[in-house]
N, CA, C and O atoms as a MOPAC input file, in Angstrom:
PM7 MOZYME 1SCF
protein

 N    117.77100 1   125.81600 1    79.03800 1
 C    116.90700 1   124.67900 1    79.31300 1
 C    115.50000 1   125.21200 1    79.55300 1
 O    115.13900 1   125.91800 1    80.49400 1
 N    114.98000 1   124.88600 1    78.83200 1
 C    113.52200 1   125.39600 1    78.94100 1
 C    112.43600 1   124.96000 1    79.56800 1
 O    112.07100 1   123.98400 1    78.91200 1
 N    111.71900 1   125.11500 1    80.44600 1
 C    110.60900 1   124.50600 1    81.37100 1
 C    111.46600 1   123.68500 1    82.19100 1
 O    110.99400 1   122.65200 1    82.66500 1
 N    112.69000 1   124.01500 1    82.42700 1
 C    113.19400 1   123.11200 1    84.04600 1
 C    113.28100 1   124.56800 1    84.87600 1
 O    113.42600 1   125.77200 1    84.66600 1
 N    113.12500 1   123.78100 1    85.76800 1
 C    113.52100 1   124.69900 1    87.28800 1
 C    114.80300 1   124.49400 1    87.40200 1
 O    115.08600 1   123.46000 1    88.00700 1
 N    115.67900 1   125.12600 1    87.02600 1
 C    117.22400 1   124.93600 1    87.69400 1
 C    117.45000 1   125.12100 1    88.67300 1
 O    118.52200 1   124.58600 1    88.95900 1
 N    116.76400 1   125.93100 1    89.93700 1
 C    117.00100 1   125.92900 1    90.97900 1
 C    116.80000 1   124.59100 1    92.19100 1
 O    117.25500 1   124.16300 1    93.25100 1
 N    115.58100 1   124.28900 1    90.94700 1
 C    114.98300 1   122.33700 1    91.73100 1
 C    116.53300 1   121.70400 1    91.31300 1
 O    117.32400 1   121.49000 1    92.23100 1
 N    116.75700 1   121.54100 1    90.51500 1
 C    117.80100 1   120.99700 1    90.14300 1
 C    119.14600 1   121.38100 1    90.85900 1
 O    119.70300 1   120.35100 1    91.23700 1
 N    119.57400 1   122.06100 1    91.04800 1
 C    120.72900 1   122.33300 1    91.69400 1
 C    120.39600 1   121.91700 1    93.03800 1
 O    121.27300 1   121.24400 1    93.57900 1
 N    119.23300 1   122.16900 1    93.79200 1
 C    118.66400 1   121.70300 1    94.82700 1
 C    118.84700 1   120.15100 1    95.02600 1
 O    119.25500 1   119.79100 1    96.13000 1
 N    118.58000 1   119.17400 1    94.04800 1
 C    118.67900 1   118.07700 1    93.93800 1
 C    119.92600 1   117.57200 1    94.03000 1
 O    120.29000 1   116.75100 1    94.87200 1
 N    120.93400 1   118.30000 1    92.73000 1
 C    122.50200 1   118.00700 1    93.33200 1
 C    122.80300 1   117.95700 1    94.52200 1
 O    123.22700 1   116.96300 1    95.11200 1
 N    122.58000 1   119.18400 1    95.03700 1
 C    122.89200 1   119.49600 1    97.14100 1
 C    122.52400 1   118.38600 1    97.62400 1
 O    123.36600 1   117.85900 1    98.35100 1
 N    121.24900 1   117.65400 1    97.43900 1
 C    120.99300 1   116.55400 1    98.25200 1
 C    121.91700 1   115.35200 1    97.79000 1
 O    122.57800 1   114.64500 1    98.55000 1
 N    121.85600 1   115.25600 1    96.57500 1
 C    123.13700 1   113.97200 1    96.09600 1
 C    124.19000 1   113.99300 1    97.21400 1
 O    124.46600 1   113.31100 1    98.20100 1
 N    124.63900 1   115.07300 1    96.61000 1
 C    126.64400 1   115.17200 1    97.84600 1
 C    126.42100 1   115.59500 1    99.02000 1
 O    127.44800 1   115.91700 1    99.61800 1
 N    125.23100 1   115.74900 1    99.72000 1
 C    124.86300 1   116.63200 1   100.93400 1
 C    126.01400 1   117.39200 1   100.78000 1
 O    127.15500 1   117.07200 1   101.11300 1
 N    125.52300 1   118.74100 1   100.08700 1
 C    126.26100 1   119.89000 1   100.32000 1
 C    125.52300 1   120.57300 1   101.03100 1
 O    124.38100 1   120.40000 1   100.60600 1
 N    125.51500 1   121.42100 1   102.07900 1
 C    124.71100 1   122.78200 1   102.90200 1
 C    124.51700 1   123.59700 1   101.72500 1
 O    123.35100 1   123.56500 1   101.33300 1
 N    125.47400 1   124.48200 1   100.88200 1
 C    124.99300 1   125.06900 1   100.36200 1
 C    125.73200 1   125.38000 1    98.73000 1
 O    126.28100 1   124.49100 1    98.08000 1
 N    125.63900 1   126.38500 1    98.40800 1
 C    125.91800 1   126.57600 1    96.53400 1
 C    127.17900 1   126.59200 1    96.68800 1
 O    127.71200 1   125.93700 1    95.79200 1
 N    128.20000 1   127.20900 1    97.68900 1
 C    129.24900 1   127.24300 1    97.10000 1
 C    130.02200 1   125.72400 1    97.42500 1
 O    130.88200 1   125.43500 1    96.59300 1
 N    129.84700 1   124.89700 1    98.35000 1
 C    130.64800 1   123.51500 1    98.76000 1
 C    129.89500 1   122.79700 1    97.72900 1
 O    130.34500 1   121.66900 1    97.93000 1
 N    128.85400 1   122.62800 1    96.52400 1
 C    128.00100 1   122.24700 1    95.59300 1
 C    129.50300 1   122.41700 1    94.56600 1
 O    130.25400 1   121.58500 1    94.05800 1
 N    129.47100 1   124.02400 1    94.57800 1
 C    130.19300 1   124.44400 1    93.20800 1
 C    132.00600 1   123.60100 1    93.78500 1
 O    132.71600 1   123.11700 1    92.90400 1
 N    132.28500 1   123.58200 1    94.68100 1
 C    133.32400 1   122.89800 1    95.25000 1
 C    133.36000 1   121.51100 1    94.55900 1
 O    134.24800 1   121.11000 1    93.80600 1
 N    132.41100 1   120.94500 1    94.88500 1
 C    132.26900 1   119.10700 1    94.89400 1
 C    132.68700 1   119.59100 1    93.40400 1
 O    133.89100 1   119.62900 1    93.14900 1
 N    131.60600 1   120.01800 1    92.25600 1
 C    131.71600 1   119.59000 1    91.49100 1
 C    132.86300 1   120.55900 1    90.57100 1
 O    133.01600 1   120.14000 1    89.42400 1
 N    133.35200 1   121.29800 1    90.79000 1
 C    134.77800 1   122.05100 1    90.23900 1
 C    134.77400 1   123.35500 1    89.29600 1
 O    135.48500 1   123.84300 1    88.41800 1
 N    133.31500 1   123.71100 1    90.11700 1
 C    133.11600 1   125.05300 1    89.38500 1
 C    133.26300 1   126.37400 1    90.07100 1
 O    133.76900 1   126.14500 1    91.17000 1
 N    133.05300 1   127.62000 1    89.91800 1
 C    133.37600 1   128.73400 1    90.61800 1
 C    132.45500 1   128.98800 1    91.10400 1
 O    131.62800 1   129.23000 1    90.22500 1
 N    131.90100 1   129.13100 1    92.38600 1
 C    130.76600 1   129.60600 1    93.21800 1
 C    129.44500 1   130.36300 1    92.39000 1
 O    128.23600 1   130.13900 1    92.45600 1
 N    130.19700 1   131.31200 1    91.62100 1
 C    129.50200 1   132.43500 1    90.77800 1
 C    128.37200 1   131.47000 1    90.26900 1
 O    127.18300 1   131.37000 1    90.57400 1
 N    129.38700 1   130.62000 1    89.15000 1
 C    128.70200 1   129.96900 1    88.24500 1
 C    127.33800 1   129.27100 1    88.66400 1
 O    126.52200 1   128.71500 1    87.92900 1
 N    127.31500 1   129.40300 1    89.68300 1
 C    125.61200 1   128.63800 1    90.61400 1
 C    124.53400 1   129.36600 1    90.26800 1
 O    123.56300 1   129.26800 1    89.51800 1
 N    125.12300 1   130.34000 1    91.25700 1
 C    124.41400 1   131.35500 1    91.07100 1
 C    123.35600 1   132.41800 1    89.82500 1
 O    122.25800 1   132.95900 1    89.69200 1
 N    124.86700 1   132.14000 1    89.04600 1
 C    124.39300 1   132.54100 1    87.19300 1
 C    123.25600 1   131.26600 1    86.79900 1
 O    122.30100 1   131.59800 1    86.09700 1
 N    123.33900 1   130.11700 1    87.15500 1
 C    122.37600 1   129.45000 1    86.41200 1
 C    121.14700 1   129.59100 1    87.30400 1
 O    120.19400 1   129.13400 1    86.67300 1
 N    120.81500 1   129.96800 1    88.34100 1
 C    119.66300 1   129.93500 1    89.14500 1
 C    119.04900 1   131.38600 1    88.00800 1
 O    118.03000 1   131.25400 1    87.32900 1
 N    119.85300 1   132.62400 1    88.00400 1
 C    119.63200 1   134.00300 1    87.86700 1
 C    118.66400 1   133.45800 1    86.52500 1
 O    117.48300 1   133.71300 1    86.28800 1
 N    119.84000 1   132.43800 1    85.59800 1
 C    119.38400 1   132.72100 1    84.21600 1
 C    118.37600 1   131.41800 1    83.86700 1
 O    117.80900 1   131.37900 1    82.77500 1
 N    118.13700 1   130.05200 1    85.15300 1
 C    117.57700 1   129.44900 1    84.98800 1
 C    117.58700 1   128.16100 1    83.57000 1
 O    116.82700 1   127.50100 1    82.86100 1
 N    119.14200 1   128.45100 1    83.85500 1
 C    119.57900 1   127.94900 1    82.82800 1
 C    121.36100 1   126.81500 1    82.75000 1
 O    122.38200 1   127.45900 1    82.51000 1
 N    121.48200 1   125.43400 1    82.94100 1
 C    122.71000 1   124.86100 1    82.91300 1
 C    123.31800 1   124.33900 1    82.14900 1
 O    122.52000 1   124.07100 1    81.25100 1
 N    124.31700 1   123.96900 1    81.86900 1
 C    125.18200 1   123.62100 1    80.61900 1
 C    125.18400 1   122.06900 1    80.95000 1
 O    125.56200 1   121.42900 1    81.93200 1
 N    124.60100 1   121.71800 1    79.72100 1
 C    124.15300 1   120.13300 1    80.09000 1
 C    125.53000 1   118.98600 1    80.22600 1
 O    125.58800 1   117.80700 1    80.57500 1
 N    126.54200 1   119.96500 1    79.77200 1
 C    127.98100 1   119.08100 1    80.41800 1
 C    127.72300 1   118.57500 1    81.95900 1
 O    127.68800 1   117.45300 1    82.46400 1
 N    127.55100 1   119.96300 1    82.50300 1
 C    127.32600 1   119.97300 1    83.94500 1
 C    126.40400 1   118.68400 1    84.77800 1
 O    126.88300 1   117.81100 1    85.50000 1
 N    125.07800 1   118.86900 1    84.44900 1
 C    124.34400 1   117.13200 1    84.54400 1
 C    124.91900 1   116.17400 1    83.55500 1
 O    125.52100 1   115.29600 1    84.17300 1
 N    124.96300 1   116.03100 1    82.53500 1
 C    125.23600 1   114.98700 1    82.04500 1
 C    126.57700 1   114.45600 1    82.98400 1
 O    126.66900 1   113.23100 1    83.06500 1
 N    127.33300 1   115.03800 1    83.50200 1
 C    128.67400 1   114.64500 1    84.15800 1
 C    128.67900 1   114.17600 1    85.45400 1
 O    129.46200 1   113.40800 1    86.01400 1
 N    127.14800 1   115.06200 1    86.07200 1
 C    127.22000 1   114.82800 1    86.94400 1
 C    125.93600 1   113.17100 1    87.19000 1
 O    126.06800 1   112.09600 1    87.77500 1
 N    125.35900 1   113.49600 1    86.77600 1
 C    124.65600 1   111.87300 1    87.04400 1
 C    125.06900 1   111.08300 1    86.31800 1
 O    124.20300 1   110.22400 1    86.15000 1
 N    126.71800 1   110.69800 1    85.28000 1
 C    127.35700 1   109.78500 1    85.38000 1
 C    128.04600 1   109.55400 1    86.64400 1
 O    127.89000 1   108.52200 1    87.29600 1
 N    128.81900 1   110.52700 1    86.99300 1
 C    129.24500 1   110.50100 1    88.34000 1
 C    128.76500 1   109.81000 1    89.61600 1
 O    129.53000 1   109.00600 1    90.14900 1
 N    127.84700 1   109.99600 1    90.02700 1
 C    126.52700 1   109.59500 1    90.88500 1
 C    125.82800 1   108.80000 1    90.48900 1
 O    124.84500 1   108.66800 1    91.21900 1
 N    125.83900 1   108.01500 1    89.45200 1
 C    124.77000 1   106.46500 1    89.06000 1
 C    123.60700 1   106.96400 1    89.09000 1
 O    122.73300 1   106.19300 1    89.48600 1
 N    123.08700 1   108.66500 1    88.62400 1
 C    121.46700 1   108.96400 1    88.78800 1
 C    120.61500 1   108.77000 1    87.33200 1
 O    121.21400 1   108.29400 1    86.36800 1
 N    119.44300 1   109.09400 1    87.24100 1
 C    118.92500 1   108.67700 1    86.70100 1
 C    118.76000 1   110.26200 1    86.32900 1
 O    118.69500 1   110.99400 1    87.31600 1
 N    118.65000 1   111.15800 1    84.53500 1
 C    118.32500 1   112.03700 1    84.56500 1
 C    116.76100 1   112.90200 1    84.95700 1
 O    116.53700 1   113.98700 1    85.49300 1
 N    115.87800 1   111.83300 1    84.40000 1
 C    114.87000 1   112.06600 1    84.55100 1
 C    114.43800 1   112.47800 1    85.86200 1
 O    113.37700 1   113.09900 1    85.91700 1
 N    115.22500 1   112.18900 1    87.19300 1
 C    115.56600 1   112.27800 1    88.82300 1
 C    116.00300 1   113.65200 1    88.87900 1
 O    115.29800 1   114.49500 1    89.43500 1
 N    117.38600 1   114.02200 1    88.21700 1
 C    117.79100 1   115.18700 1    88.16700 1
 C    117.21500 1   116.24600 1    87.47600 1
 O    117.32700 1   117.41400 1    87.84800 1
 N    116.61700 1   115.90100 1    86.51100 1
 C    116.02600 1   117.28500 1    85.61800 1
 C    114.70800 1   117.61400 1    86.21400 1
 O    114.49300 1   118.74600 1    86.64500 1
 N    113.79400 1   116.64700 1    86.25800 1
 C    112.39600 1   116.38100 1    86.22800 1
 C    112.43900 1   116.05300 1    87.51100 1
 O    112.64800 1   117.20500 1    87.13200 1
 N    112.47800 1   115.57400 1    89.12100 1
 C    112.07200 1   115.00000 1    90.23400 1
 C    111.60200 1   113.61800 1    89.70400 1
 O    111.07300 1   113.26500 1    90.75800 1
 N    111.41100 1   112.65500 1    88.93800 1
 C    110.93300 1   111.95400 1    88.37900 1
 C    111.88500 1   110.97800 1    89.23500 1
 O    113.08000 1   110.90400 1    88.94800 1
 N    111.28400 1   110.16500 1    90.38700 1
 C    112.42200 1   109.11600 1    90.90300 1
 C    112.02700 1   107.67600 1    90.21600 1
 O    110.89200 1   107.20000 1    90.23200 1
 N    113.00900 1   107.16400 1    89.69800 1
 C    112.93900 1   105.85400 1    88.96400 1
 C    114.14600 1   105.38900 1    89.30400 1
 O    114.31100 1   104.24600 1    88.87700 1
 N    115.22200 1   105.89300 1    90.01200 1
 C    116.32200 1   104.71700 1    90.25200 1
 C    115.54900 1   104.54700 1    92.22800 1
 O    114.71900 1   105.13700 1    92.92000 1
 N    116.43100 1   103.45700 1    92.35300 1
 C    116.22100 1   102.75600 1    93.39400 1
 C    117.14600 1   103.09100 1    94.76300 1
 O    117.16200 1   102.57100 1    95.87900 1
 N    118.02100 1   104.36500 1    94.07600 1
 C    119.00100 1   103.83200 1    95.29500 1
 C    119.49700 1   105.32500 1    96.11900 1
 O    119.65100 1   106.45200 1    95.64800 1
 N    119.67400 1   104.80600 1    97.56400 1
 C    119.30400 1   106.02500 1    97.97600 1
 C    120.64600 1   106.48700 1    98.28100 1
 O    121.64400 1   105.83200 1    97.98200 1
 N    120.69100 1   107.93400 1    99.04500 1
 C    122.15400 1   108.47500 1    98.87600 1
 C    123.56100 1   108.05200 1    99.28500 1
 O    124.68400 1   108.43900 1    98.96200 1
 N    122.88800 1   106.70400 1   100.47800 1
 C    124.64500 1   106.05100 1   100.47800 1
 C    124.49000 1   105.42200 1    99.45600 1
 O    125.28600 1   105.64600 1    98.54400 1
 N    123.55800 1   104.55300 1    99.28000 1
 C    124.20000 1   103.76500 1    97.82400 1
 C    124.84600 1   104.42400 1    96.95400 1
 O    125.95700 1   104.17300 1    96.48700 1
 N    123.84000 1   105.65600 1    96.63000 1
 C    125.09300 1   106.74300 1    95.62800 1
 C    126.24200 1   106.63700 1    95.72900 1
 O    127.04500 1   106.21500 1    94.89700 1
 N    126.44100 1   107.08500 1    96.95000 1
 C    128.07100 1   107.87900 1    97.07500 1
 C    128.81500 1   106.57900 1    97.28200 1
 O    130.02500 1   106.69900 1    97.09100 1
 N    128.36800 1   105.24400 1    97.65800 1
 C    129.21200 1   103.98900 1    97.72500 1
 C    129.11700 1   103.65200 1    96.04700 1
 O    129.99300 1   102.79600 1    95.92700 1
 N    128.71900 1   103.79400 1    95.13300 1
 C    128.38400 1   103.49000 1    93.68300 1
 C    129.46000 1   104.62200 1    93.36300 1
 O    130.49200 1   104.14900 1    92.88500 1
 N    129.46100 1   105.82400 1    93.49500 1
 C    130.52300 1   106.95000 1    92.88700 1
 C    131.76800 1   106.04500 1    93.55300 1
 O    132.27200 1   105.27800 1    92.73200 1
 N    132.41000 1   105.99400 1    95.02800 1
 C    133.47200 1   105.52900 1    95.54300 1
 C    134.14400 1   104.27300 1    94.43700 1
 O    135.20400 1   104.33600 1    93.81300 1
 N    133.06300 1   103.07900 1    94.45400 1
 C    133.38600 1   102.21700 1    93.74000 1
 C    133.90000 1   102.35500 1    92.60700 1
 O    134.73500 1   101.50200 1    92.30100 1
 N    133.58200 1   103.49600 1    91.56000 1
 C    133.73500 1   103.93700 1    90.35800 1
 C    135.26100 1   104.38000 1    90.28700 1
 O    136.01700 1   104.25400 1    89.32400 1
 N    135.51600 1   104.89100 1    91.45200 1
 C    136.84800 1   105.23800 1    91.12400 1
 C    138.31400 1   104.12500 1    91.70600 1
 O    139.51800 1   104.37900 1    91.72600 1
 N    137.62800 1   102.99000 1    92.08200 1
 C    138.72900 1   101.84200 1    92.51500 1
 C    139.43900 1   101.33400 1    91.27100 1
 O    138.94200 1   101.98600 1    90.35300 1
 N    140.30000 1   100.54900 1    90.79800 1
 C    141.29700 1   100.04300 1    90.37600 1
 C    140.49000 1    98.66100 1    90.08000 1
 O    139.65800 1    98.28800 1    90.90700 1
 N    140.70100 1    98.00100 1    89.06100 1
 C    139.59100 1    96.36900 1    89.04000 1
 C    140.20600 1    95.50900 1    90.07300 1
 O    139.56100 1    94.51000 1    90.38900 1
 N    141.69800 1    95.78600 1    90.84100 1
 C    142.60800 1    94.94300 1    92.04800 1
 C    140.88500 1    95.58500 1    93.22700 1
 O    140.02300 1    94.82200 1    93.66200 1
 N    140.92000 1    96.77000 1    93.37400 1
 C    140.16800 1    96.91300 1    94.85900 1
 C    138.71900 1    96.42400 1    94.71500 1
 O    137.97300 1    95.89900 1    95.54100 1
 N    138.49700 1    96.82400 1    93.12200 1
 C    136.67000 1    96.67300 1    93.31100 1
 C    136.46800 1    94.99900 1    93.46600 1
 O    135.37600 1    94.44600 1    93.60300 1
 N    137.63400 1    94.40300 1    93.41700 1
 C    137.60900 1    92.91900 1    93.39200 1
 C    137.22500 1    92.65600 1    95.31100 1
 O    136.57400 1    91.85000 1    95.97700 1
 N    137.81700 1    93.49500 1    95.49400 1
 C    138.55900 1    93.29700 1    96.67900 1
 C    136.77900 1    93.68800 1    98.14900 1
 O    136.29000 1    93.27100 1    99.19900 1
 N    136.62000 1    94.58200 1    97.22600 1
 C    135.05800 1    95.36300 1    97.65000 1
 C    134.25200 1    94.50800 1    97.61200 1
 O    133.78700 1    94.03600 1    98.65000 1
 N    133.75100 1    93.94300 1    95.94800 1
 C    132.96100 1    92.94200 1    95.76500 1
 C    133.01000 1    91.73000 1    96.65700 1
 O    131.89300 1    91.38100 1    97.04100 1
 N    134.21600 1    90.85600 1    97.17000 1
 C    134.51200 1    90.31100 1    98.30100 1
 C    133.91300 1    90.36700 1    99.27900 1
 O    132.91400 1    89.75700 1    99.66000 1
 N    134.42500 1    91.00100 1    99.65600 1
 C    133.89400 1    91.47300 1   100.33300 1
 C    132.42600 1    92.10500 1   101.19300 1
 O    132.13400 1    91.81500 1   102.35300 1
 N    132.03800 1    92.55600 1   100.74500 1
 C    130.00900 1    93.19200 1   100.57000 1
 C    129.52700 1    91.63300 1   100.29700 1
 O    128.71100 1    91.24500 1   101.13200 1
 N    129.85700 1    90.74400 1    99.35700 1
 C    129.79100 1    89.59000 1    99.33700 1
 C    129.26900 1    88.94000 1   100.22800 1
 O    128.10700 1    88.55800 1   100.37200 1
 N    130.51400 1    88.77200 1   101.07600 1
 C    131.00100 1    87.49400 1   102.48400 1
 C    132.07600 1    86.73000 1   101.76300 1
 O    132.52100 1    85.64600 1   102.14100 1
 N    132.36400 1    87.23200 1   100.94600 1
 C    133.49100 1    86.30400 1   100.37300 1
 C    135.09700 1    86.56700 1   101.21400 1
 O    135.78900 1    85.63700 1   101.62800 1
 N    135.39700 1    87.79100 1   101.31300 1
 C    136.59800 1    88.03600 1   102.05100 1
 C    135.65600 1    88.03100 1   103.81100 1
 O    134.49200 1    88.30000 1   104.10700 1
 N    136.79200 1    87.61100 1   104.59100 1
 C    136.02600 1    87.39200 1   106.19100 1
 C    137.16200 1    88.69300 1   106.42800 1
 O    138.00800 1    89.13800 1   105.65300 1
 N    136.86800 1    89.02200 1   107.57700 1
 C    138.37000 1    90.05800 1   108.34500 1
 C    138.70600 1    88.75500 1   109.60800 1
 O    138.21800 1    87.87400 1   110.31600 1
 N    139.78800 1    89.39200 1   109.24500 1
 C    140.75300 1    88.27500 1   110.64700 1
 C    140.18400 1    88.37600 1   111.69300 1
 O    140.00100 1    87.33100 1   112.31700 1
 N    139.71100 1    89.61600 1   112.25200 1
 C    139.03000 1    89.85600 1   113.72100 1
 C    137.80300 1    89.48500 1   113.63800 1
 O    137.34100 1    89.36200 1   114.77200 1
 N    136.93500 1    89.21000 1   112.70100 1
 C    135.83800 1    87.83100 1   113.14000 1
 C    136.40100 1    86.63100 1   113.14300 1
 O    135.72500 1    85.72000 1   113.62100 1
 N    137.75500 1    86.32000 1   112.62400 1
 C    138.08200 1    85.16600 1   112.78800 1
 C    138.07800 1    84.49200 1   111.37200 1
 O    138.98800 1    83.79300 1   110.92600 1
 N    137.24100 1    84.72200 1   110.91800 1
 C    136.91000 1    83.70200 1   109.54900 1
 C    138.21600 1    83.52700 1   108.81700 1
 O    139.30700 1    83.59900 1   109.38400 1
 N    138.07500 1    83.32500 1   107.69700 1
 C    138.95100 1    83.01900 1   106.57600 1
 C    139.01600 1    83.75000 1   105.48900 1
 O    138.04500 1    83.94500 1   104.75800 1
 N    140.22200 1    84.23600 1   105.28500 1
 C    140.48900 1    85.44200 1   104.10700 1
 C    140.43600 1    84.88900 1   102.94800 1
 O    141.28700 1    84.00100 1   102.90100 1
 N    139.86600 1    84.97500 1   102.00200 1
 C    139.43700 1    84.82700 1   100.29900 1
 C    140.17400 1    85.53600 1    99.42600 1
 O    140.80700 1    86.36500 1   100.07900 1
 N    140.32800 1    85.59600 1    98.67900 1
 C    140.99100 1    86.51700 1    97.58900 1
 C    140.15800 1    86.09800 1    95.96500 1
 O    140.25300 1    84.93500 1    95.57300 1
 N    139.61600 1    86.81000 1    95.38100 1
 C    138.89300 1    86.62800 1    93.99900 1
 C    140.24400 1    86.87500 1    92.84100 1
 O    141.00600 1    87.83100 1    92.69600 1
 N    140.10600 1    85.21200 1    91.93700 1
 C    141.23300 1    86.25200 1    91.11400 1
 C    140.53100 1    86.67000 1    89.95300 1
 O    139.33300 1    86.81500 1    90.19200 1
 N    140.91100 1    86.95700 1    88.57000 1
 C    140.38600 1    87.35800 1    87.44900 1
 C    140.49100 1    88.93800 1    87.35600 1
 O    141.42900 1    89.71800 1    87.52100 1
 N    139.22300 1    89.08900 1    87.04200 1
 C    138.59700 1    90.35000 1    86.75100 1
 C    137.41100 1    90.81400 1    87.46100 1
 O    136.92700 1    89.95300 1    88.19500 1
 N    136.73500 1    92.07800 1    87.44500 1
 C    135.48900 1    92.29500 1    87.86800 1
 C    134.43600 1    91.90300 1    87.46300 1
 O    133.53200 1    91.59400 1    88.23900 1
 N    134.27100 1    91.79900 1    85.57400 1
 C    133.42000 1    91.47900 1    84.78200 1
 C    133.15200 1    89.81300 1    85.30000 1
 O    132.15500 1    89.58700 1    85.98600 1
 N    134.16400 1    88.59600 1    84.90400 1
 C    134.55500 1    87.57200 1    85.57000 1
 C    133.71200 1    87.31400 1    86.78700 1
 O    132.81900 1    86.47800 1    86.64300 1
 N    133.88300 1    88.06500 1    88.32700 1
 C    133.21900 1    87.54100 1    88.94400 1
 C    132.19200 1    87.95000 1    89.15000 1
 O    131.51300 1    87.38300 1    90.00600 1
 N    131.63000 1    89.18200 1    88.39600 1
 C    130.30800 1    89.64300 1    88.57900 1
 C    129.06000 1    88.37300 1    88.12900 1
 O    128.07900 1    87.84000 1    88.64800 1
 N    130.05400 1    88.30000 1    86.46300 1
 C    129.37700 1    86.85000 1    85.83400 1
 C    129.15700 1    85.73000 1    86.90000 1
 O    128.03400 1    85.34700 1    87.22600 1
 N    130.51100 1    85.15200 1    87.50200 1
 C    130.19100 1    84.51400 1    87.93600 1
 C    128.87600 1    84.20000 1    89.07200 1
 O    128.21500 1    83.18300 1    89.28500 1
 N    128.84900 1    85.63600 1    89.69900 1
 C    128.11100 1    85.64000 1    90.73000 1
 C    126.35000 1    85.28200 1    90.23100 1
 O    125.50000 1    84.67200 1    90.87900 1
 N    126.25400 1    85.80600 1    89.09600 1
 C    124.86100 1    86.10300 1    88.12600 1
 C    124.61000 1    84.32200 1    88.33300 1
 O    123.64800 1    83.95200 1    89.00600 1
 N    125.66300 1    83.17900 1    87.62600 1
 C    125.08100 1    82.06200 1    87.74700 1
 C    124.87800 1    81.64700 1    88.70300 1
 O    123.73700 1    81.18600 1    88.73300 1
 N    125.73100 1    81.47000 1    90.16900 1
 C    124.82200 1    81.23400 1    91.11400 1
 C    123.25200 1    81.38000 1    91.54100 1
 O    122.54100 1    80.51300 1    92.04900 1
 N    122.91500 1    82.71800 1    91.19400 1
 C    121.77900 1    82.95800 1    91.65000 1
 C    120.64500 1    82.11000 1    90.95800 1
 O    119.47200 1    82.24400 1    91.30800 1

């Protein structure tokens, strides 16, 4: 990769997953400690590696390669945007509900909801309300 700082960059990952440091980095994302290290040395990453990883994380590359911030959302949203990614369309229903006000919890008392369909379904739906 030519004219990036890979070390900005790997730096940037760390802040995504708040990792402390390269090797709980190389952890999160399922590589061998070494391999960090080798791309700082050689200033150089295998674009599997970002490309995978800011699908993962909802980032924006231009954020990851470049510092260039153009998404909006900050690191819980991230990691609640990654979480979501990996629910079942039964839970993200269940989420969306939820974050909503649509599902209440019993211990405020309210009234429990249930969304049926799909995710797509009530996302739509939600779009015409507004």
């Amino acid at each position: 990769m030519e004219n990036l700082d890979v070390s900005s960059i790997i730096e940037r990952m760390k802040e995504t997953v708040r990792a402390n440091s390269d090797k709980s980095l190389a952890e999160m994302i399922g590589v061998p400690s070494t391999n960090i290290s080798n791309w700082r040395s050689r200033n150089s990453l295998p674009p599997e590696i970002y490309i995978t990883f800011v699908k993962r994380w909802g980032l924006s590359l231009d954020w990851l390669l470049l510092g260039e911030r153009k998404d909006e959302l900050d690191a819980a949203e991230r990691l609640a945007l990654s979480a979501f990614r990996t629910l079942d369309d039964s839970k993200k229903l269940e989420a969306i509900g939820f974050l909503s006000g649509l599902g209440k919890s019993a211990v405020g008392g309210g009234v429990n909801q249930s969304a049926g369909g799909n995710v797509a379904n009530m996302v739509a739906g939600n779009q015409k309300r507004k």
